[in-house]
DRENPA-64186 format. One record per residue (C-alpha): residue in three letters; x, y, z. Coordinates in steps of 0.001 Angstrom, whole numbers, padded with zeros to 6 digits, always signed. Layout:
% DRENPA-64186
AlaXYZ ...
% end
This chain:
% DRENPA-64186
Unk+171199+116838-025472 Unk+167798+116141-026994 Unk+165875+118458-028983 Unk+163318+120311-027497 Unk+161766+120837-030847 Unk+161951+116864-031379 Unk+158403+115472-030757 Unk+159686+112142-029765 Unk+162007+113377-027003 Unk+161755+112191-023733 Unk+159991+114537-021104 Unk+161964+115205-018185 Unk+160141+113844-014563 Unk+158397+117034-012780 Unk+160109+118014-009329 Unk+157783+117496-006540 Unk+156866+120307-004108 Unk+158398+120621-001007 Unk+161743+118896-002121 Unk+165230+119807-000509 Unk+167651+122861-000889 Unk+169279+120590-003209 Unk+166571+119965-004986 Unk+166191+116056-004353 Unk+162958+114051-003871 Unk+162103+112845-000662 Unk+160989+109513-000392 Unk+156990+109365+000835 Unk+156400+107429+003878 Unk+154851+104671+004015 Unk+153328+104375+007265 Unk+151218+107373+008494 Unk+151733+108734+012376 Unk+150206+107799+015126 Unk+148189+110546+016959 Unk+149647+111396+020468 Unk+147783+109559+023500 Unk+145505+112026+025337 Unk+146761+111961+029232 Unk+143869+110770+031862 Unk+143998+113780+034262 Unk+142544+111440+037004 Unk+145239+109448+036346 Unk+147794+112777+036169 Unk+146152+113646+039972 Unk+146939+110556+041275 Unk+150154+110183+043205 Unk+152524+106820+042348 Unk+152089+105962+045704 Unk+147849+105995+046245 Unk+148058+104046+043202 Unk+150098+101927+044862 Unk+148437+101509+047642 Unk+145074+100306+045593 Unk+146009+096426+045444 Unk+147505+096425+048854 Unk+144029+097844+050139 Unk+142025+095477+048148 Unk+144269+092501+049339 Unk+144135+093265+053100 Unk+140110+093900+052692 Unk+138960+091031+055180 Unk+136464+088351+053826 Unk+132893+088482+054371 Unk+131385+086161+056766 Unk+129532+082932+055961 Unk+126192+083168+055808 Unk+124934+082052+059451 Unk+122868+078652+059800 Unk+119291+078506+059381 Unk+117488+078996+062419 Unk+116692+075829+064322 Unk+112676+074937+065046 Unk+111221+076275+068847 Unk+112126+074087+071147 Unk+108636+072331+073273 Unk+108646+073470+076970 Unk+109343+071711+079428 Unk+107050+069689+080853 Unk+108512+069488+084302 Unk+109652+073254+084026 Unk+105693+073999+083365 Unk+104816+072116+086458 Unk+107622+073840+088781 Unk+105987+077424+088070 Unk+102319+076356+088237 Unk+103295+074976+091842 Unk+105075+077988+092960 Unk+102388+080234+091615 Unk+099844+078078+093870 Unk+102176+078592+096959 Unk+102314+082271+096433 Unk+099045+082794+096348 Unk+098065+080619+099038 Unk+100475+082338+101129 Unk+099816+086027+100390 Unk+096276+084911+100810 Unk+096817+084184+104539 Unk+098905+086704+104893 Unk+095952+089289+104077 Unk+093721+087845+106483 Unk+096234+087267+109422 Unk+096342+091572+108552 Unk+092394+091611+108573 Unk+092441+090909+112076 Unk+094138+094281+112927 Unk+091533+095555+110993 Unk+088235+094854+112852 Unk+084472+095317+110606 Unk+082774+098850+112092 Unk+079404+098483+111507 Unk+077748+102309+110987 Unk+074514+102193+111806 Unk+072118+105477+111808 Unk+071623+107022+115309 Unk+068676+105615+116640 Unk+067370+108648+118851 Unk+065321+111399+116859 Unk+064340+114990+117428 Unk+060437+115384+116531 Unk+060119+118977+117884 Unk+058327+120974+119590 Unk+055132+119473+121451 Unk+052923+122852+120325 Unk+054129+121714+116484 Unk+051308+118606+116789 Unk+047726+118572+116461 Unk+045106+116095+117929 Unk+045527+112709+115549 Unk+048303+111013+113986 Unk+051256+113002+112157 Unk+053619+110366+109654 Unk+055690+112968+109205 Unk+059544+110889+110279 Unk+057456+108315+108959 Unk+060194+108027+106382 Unk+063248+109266+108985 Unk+062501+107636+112341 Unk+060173+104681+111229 Unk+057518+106641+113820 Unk+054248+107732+114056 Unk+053637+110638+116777 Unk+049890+110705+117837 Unk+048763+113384+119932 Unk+046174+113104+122413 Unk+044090+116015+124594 Unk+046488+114594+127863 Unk+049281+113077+126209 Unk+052047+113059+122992 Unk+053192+109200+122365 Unk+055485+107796+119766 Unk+054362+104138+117805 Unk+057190+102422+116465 Unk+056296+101579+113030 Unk+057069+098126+112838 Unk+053862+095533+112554 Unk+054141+092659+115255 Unk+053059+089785+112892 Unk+056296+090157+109963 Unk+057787+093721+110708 Unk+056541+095302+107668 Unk+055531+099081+108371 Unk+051908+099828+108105 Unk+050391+102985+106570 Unk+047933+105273+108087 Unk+045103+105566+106415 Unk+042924+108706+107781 Unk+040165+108373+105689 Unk+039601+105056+107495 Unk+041138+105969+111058 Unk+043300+103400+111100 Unk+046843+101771+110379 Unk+047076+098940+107630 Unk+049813+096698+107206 Unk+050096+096181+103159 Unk+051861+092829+103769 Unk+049406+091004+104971 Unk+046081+092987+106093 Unk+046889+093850+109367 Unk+044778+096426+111054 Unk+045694+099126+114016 Unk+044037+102008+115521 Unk+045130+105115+115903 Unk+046924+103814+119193 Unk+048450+100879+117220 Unk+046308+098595+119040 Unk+045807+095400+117114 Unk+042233+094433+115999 Unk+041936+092615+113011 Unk+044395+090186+110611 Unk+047038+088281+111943 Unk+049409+090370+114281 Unk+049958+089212+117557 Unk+049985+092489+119792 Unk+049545+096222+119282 Unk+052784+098077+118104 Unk+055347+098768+120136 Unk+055988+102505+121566 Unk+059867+104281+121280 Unk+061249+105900+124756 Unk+059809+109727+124150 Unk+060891+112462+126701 Unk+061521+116243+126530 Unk+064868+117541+126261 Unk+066695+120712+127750 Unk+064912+122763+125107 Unk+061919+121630+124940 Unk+061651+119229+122332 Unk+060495+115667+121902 Unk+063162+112658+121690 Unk+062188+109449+120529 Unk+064752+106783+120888 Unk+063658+103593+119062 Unk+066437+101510+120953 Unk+064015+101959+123869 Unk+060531+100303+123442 Unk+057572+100060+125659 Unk+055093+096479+124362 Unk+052009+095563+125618 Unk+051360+091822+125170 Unk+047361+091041+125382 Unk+047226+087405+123865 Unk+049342+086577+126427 Unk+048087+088445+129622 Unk+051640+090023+129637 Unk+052057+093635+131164 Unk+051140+096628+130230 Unk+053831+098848+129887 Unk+052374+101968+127864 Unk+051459+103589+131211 Unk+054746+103512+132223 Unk+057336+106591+132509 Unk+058898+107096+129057 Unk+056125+105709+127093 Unk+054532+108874+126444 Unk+055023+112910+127612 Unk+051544+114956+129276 Unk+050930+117856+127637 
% end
């Protein structure tokens, strides 16, 4: 047993902390320990059999189609085709175009023309001389006279324009060509033939004065041709 006093005595090895109940060393590891792996919980959620099912799903997927051909260039009409249609067109028309007038005939043209007979009024509504007033209306003149009411037509024999009256000269005047009229529309100077004809005038039921220009009374001088202003119609006594 060595001294303890002895300086060059051996020193006994330390025991280290954490030894055995019998007091032994443990040898120190050499490796150090691996952490535990944390778990994925989408992984934990995740039946066996979904995940399963993954590859199968991804197998059966079907395969995307091919990408489809470029589109071909617009094909040129047909010439012929172009033709066909232009001719049937033409025969359509053509036909619908007689069929509308074969319909016009049911159809006949009504020509409306104004009523030719006019009410002038009462005889007492006229003074001596000429009145133009269905100059516009009637296409008349009524002239009153001391005996007698008469009706020119006012229509100038030479190119049937209508003459004016002109009172300050006492006299109608064609503006077409110069004719001149007095206040009977007898002719006297520029180049109408005859005097101006006179409308049909009588008195109706009431009294008043009907002119009907589809009625007219002439008096042809240039060619010695009768008179026909005296006759019954031509005027109405008063």
């Amino acid at each position: 047993m060595a001294n303890p006093d002895d300086p060059n005595a051996p020193v006994p090895a330390k025991t280290p902390a954490g030894a055995g109940g019998n007091g032994a060393p443990k040898p120190a590891e050499k490796h150090a320990v691996a952490a535990p792996a944390t778990p994925n919980p989408e992984a934990a959620a995740t039946p066996p059999a979904a995940r399963a099912a993954v590859p199968a799903a991804k197998a059966a997927a079907p395969a995307r189609p091919a990408a489809p051909p470029p589109a071909k260039e617009a094909r040129e009409p047909d010439p012929n085709q172009l033709r066909r249609r232009l001719t049937w067109t033409c025969i359509v028309a053509f036909l619908a175009a007689n069929f509308l007038m074969f319909l016009r005939f049911f159809f006949p043209r009504v020509l409306f023309e104004p009523s030719t007979v006019c009410n002038l009024g009462y005889p007492s509504d006229y003074v001596l001389g000429v009145s133009d007033r269905f100059k516009q209306q009637c296409r008349i003149y009524v002239v009153r006279e001391p005996t007698q009411i008469f009706a020119i037509f006012a229509k100038c024999t030479h190119l049937g324009c209508t003459p004016d009256w002109k009172p300050g000269e006492n006299k109608f005047k064609c503006p077409c060509h110069g004719s001149g009229y007095t206040p009977e529309g007898i002719n006297f100077e520029g180049p109408a033939p005859r005097p101006m004809d006179r409308a049909h005038l009588e008195l109706d039921a009431q009294g008043h004065l009907m002119a009907d220009t589809s009625r007219l009374f002439t008096w042809d001088r240039s060619k010695g041709g009768r008179d026909e202003f005296n006759d019954d119609g031509s005027f109405v006594s008063v």
